[in-house]
Steps between C-alpha positions, in 0.01 A plus 500: 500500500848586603648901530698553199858545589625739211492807712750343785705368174487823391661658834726259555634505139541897505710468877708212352601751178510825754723277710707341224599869351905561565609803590717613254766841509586728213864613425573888480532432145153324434306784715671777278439337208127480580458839613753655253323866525619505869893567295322706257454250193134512489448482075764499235581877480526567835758170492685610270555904652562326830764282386670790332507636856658238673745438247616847476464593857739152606792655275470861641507343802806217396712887358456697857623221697874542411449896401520475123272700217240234446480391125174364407374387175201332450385329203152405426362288164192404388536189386366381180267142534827334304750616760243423811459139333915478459534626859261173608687293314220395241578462132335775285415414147356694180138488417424239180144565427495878534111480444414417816613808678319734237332745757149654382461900374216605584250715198388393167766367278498630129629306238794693458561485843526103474911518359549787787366277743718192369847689525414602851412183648775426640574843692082478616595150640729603687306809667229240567744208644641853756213584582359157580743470771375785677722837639742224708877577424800365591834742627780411574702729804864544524652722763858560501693677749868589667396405831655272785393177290409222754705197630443204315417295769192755602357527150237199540366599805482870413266399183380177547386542922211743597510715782917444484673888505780665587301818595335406827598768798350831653611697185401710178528290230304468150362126548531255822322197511711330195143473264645712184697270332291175598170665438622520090616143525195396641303709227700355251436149580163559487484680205766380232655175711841654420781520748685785599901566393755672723846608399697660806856606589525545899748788652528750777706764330354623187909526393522147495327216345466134528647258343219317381105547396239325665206362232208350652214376387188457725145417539292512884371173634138708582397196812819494659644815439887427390662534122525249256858541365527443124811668466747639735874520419779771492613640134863690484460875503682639242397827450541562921111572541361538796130519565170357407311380212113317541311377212115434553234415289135546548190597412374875456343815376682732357233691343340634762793500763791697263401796642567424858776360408622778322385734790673306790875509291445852512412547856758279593761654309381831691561414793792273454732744301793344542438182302489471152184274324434327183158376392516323170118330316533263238198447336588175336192461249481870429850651514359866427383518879827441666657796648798548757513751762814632676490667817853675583660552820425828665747476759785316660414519866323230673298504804641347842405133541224454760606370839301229655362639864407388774125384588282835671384424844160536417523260191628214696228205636603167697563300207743813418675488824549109516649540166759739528573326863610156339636662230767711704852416519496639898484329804396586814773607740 
């Protein structure tokens, strides 16, 4: 008898698929958007509070950089499933056979319980059809500011490009690495498929104002990291704005996170007395739980923009010092 040959088969089959694996690389994008709690979006709620961050945090930051009071006003609403299903562009229709979404009471019915049970079919149904679809909502964010605005050439990489900032330097600043903005994009992709909307008017003096407003309409190729442009054109400014205004739509929990929400407007306008904040909730299936709350301006004096410093001696490595040597202007006399 001859040796059976399946275990050299065998070998030689697992080298020829161990050798015919290609190596492949991951964008910025595609490694945040698989290890999205590194950015703080590790479950709905925590999504949603983070994004209110950014988005807040971006216009402070867009009203100190030419010394005016910062005006923010963020709007958040829960969306209703007919709004979410507009938004997506699918066609929403009225139920025909109304039987079918009956949802079951639990108890012994009576039988004059049976025309109290008919009349409230419909409102049962509904409960039941809610509650079938779990505690997943829908929000949509919109932060408005009177900021810088940015140029309108800048605004696809600034939202559509991770790990592409204008804060990167040896100096106090709320965010750096450029993750905010992109981080919601990315969890909005992910979560709804919905793109995200810019309006802004550029200037350097908060006296003046462009003459035009930037709208732009985004979504983030994930594998190679650049925007995909749906819209991006300039729209006459009329009422001589100047500032910011992002739209975002995702997925959230507002139940459990309104509290920290709450509690971080309140901190922030503590510390932050000069600028002047508006949270408005619209509750769009229940309007009895939207509320708006208003917190005034304290004071009219703004802190001193920080200064970008040099790097400490003990900070500084090789790949430091070979940096900041073929970045200098200098040559050597």
């Amino acid at each position: 008898k001859q040796p059976s040959s399946k275990g050299n088969s065998r070998s030689k089959s697992k080298s020829k698929t161990y050798e015919e694996q290609k190596l492949k690389f991951k964008s910025p994008a595609e490694f945040f958007a698989e290890n999205q709690n590194i950015a703080g979006f590790d479950n709905p709620g925590k999504a949603l509070y983070t994004t209110v961050r950014e988005l807040v945090e971006n216009s402070l930051d867009a009203a100190e950089s030419i010394r005016t009071l910062p005006e923010v006003h963020l709007k958040i609403t829960e969306l209703s499933n007919k709004s979410f299903s507009q938004a997506q562009g699918l066609s929403v229709q009225d139920r025909v056979d109304k039987a079918l979404y009956r949802g079951k009471k639990k108890g012994k019915k009576t039988k004059g319980d049976k025309n109290s049970d008919d009349e409230s079919d419909d409102e049962h149904g509904e409960e039941a059809n809610s509650k079938s679809q779990g505690s997943q909502k829908y929000f949509k964010l919109v932060c408005k500011d009177n900021g810088c605005g940015m140029k309108h050439e800048r605004i696809p990489d600034m939202f559509g490009r991770v790990l592409a900032g204008s804060k990167y330097g040896v100096k106090q600043a709320r965010g750096k690495f450029g993750l905010g903005a992109k981080m919601a994009l990315i969890w909005s992709k992910k979560s709804t498929g919905l793109p995200i909307e810019i309006k802004s008017s550029h200037t350097n003096n908060p006296d003046e104002s462009s003459d035009f407003i930037t709208h732009c309409i985004l979504d983030i190729d994930i594998h190679k990291n650049e925007p995909n442009i749906r819209v991006h054109e300039k729209v006459p400014n009329d009422e001589a704005w100047h500032g910011s205004e992002v739209a975002v739509t995702i997925s959230g929990n507002w139940k459990t996170y309104k509290s920290r929400v709450l509690n971080y407007m309140e901190l922030l306008a503590v510390i932050t007395p000069y600028a002047h904040f508006t949270l408005e909730f619209i509750c769009e299936d229940n309007p009895k739980k939207s509320f708006t709350m208003d917190y005034r301006r304290r004071s009219e004096q703004m802190c001193k923009l920080a200064k970008e410093v040099k790097h400490h001696p003990k900070s500084v490595d090789n790949l430091i010092v070979r940096q900041l040597l073929n970045m200098t202007k200098k040559e050597n006399s």
